[in-house]
C-alpha positions in Angstrom: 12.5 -76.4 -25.6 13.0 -72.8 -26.2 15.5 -71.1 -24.0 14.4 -68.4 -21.7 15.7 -65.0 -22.3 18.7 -63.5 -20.4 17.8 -61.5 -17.7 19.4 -58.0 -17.5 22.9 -57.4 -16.3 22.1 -55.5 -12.7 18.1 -56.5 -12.3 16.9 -58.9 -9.8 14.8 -61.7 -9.8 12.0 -59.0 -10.1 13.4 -56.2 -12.0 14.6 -52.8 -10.7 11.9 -51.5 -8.4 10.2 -48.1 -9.4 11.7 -45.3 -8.0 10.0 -43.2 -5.7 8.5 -39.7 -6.4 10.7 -37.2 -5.4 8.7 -34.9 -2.6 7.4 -31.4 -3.7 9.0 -28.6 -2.1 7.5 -27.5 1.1 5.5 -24.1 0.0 7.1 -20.1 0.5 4.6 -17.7 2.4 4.0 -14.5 1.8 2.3 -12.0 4.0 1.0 -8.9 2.3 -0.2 -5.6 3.9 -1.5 -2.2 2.3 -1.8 1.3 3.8 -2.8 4.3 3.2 -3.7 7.8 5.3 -6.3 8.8 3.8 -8.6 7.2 1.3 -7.5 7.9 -1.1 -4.1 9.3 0.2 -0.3 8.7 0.7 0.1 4.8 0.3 2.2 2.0 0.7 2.9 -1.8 0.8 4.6 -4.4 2.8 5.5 -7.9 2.4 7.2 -10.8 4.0 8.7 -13.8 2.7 8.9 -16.8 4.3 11.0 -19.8 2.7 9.9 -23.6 2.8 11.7 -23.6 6.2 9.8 -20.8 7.6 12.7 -18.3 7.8 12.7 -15.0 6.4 13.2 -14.6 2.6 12.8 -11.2 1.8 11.0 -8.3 3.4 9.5 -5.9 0.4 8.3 -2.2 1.5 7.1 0.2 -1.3 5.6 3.7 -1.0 3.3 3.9 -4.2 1.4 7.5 -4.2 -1.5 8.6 -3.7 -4.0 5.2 -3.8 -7.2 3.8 -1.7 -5.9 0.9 1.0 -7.4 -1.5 -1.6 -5.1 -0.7 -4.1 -2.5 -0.9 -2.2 -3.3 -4.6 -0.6 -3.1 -5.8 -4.5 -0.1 -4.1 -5.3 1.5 -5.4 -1.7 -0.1 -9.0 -3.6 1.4 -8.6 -7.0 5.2 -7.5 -5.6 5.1 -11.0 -3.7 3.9 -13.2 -6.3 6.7 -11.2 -9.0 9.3 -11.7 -6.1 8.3 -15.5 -6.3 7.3 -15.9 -9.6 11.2 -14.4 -10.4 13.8 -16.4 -7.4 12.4 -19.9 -9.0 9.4 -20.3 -6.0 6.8 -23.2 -7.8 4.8 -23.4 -4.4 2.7 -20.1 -2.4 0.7 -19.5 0.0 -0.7 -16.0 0.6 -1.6 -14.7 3.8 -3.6 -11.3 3.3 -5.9 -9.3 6.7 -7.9 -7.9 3.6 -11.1 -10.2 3.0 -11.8 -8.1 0.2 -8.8 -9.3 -1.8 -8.7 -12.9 -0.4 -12.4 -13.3 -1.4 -12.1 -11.5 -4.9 -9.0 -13.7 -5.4 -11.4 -16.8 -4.6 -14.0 -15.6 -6.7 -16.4 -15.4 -3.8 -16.3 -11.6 -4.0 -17.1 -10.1 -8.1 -14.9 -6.8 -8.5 -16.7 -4.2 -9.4 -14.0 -1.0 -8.9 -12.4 0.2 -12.5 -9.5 0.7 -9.9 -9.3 -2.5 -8.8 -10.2 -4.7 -12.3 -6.8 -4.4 -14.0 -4.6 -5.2 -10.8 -7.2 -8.0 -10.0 -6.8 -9.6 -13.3 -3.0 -9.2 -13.6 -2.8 -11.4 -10.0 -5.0 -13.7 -11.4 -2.4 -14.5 -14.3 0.2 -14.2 -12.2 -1.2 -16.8 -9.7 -1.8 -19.6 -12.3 1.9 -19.3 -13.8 2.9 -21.5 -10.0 2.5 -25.2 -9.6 0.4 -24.4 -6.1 -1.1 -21.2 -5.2 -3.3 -20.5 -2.0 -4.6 -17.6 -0.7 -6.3 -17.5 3.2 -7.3 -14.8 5.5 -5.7 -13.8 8.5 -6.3 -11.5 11.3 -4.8 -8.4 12.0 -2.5 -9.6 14.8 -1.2 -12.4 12.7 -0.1 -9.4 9.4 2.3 -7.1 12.0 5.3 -7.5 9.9 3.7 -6.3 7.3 1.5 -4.0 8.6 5.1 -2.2 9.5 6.4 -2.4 6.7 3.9 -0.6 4.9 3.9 2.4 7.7 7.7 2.3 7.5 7.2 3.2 3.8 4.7 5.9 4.8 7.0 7.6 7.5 10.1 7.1 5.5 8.2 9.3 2.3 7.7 12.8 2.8 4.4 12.7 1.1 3.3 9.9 4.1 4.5 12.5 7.1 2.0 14.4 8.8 3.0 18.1 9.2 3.4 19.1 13.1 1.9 22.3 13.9 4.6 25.1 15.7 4.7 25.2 19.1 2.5 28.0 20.6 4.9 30.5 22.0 4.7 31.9 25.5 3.0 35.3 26.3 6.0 36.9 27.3 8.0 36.3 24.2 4.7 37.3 21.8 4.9 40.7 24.0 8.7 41.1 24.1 8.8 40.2 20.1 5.7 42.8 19.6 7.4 45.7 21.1 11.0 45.1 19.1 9.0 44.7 16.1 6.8 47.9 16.9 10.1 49.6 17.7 11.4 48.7 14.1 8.2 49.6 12.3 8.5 52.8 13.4 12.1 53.6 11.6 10.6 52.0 8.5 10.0 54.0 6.2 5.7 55.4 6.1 3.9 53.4 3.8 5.7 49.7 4.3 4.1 47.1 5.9 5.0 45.8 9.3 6.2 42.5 10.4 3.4 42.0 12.9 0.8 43.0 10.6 2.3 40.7 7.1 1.9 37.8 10.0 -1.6 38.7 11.0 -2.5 38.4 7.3 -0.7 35.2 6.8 -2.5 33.7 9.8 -5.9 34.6 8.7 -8.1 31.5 7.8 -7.6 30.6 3.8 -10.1 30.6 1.4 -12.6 27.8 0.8 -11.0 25.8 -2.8 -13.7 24.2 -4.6 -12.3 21.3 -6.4 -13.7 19.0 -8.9 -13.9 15.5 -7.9 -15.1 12.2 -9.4 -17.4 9.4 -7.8 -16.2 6.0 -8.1 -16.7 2.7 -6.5 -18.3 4.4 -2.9 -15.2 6.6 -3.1 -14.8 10.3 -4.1 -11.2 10.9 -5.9 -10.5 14.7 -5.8 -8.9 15.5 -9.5 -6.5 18.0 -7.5 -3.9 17.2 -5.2 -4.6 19.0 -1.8 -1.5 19.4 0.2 -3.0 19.2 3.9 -2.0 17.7 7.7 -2.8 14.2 8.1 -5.9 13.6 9.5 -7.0 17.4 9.1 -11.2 17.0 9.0 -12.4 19.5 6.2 -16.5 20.2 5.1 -17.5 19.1 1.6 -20.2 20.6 0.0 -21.5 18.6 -2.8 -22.9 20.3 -6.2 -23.6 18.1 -9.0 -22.2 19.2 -12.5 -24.5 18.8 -15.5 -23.7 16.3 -18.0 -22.5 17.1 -21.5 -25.1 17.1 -24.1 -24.3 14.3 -26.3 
């Protein structure tokens, strides 16, 4: 009768039992806003990171010149998933108040900006370099932290300030300042140009500009910066330019 075979040294009756799968790490989130004042105008981004345990990470703020809000909501996108992609993170989930993004990211949404393409397409590649990536919409309320990061970007730029008018000055100190400055006008020597009346030609209204400016994506892009107050309204006149014979 043939003898059996020895079991193992350190198995049971039934072998070693399999080992179980270790579990996957519990997901980071990252909540992404972009701003701008003006569109286009001064921009900026803001993102925070939450770890597996739902504390805070990282908080990433970025002013990023002069961009449309959608632009900034993918770069806002892309610093989050390069923070990840570069502190070892396998497992996202994104949490965006832009339903343009979320949907294009989806491919619900086609992207049909020439803005928009190349930062679309780089988050794309980014996204399928992690084991798990997700991407949901969220409202408003739900984004504050990075809603104030982004406008902590803005104030903290000079570009993202809004320039405060003077405060109007009192009618007795316009009269008292107009007779000293009368008084001095009048020992100047003939010919020069008083104070009072330099500042009456300063604070005449400026010229109209006309600037050229392209159309692109439902948004005119001036080709000329245009240093004005934030929120100033101004009229456009529109005049198309003849195309180039070919």
């Amino acid at each position: 009768m043939p003898r059996r075979p020895p079991t193992p040294r350190g198995k049971g009756l039934f072998g070693e039992a399999p080992s179980e799968p270790k579990p996957a790490a519990a997901a980071y989130r990252a909540n992404i806003d972009g701003a701008s004042r003006g569109n286009p105008g001064p921009a900026a981004y803001g993102v925070v990171i939450h770890d597996g345990r739902g504390e805070i990470a990282a908080k990433l703020k970025k002013y990023i010149g002069r961009m449309t809000n959608n632009v900034a909501e993918y770069y806002g996108l892309i610093a989050a998933l390069d923070y990840a992609e570069s502190h070892g993170v396998r497992a996202i989930r994104v949490e965006s108040d832009s339903e343009l993004l979320v949907k294009q990211m989806r491919g619900q949404y086609k992207v049909k900006s020439e803005d928009l393409r190349p930062l679309f397409e780089r988050a794309q590649k980014m996204s399928k370099a992690f084991d798990s990536f997700r991407i949901e919409h969220v409202y408003r309320e739900q984004n504050r932290e990075a809603d104030a990061l982004a406008n902590e970007a803005l104030d903290e730029t000079e570009g993202g300030k809004p320039k405060l008018p003077a405060p109007p000055k009192s009618a007795s100190s316009a009269k008292s300042e107009s007779g000293t400055k009368s008084e001095t006008s009048a020992k100047s020597e003939p010919g020069a140009k008083s104070e009072s009346g330099a500042k009456s030609e300063s604070g005449s209204k400026p010229e109209p500009r006309k600037i050229q400016a392209r159309f692109r994506g439902g948004v005119l892009y001036l080709l000329e910066d245009v240093e004005l107050p934030d929120g100033m309204v101004v009229d456009v006149s529109i005049h198309l330019r003849p195309k180039p014979p070919a």
